[in-house]
C-alpha positions as CSV (number, residue, x, y, z in Angstrom):
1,X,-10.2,-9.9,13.6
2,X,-8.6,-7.5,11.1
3,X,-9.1,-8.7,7.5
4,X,-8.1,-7.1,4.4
5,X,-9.1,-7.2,0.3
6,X,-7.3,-5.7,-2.3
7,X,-8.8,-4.6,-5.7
8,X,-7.4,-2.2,-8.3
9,X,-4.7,-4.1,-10.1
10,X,-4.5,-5.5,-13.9
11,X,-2.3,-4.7,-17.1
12,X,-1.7,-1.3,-18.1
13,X,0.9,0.2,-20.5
14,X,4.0,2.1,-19.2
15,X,3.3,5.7,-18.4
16,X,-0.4,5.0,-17.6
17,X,-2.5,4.8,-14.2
18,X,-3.6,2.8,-11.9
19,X,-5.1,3.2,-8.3
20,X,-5.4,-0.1,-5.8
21,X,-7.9,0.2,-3.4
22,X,-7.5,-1.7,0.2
23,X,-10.9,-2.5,2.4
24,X,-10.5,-2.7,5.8
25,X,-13.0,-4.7,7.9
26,X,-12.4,-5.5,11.7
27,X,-11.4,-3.8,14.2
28,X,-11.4,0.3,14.7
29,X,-9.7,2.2,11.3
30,X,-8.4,4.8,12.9
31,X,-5.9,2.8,15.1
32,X,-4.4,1.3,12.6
33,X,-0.8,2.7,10.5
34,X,-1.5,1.4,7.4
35,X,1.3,0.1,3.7
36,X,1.7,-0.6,0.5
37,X,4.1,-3.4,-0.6
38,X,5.0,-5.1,-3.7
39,X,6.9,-8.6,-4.6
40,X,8.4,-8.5,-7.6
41,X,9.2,-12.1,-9.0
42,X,12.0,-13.1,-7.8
43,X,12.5,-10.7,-5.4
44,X,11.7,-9.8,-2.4
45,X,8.8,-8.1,-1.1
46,X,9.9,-4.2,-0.6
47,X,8.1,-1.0,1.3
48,X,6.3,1.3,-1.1
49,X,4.0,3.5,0.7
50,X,2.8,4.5,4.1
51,X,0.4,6.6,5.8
52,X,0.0,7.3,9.4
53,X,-3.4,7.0,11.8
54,X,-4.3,10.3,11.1
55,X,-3.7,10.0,7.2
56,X,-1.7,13.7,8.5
57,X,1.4,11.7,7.7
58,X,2.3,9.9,4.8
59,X,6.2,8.1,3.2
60,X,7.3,6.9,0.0
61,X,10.1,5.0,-1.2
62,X,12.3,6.9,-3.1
63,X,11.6,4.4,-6.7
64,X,8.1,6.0,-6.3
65,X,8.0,9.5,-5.2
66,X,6.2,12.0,-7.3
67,X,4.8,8.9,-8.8
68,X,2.4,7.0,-6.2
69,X,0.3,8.7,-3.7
70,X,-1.1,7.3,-0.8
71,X,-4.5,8.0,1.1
72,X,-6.9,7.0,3.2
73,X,-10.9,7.4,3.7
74,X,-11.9,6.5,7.3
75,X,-15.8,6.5,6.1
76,X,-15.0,4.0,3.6
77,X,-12.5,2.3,5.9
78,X,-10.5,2.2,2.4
79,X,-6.6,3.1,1.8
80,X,-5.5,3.7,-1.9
81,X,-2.5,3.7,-4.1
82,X,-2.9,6.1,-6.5
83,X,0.2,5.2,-9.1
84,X,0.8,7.2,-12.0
85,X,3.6,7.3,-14.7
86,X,4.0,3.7,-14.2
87,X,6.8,2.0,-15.4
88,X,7.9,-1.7,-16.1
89,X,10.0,-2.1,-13.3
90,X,6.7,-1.5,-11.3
91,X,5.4,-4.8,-12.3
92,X,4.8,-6.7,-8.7
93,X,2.0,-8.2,-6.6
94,X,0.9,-5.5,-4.8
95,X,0.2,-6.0,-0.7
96,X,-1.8,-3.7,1.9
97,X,-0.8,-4.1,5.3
98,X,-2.2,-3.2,8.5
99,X,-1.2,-2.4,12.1
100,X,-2.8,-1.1,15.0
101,X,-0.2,1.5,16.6
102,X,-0.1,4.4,19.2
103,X,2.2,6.5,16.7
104,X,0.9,9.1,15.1
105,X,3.6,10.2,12.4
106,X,4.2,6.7,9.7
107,X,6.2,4.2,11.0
108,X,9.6,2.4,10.1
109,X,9.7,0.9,7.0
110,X,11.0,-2.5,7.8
111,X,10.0,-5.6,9.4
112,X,10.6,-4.1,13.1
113,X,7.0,-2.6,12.5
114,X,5.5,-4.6,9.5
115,X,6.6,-7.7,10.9
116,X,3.5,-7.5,13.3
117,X,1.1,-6.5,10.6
118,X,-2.1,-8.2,9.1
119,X,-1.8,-8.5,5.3
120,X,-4.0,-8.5,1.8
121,X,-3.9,-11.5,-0.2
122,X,-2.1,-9.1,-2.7
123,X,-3.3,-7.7,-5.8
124,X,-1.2,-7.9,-9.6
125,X,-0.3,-5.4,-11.1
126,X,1.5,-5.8,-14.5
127,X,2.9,-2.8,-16.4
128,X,3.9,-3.5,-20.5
129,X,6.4,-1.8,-22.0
């Protein structure tokens, strides 16, 4: 069974950095498409990031391109956030998914995919203005 922690989050002032950290344990890493979502209070949980088997393909929603980077480290079974320039509005609880999937470029963004995933127990991330 696939399980999943989260690390990475805490307060940080708008325009600084953070990177999020997802350990995978279970299962074979390389099988597996893997996200980023957040849940903003409120709200509800939107796509943020997503990176394909191979780690050859990667997708960002368009409120964080040129600001977040996704990757992934198949020794370390690990997939990060790195988020920079963060702004108030990024405030959230921060998710990592996980899917096991035959498709090598990312996948949809929605629940068609996600839907079937294994999640984090989310990690916060609060950004002060």
């Amino acid at each position: 069974q696939v399980q999943l922690v989260e690390s990475g989050g805490g307060l940080v002032q708008s325009g600084g950095s953070l990177r999020l950290s997802c350990l995978v344990s279970g299962g074979t890493f390389t099988y597996y498409a893997m996200g980023w979502f957040r849940q903003a209070p409120g709200k509800e949980r939107e796509f943020v990031s997503a990176i394909s088997r191979s780690g050859n393909f990667i997708d960002h929603s368009d409120s964080v391109k040129g600001r977040f980077f996704i990757s992934r480290d198949s020794a370390k079974k690990t997939v990060y956030l790195e988020m920079n320039s963060l702004k108030p509005e990024d405030t959230a609880v921060y998710y990592c998914a996980v899917r096991r999937t035959i498709l090598t470029h990312t996948p949809t963004r929605g629940n068609d995919f996600w839907g079937q995933a294994t999640w984090g127990q989310g990690t916060q991330v609060t950004v002060s203005s």
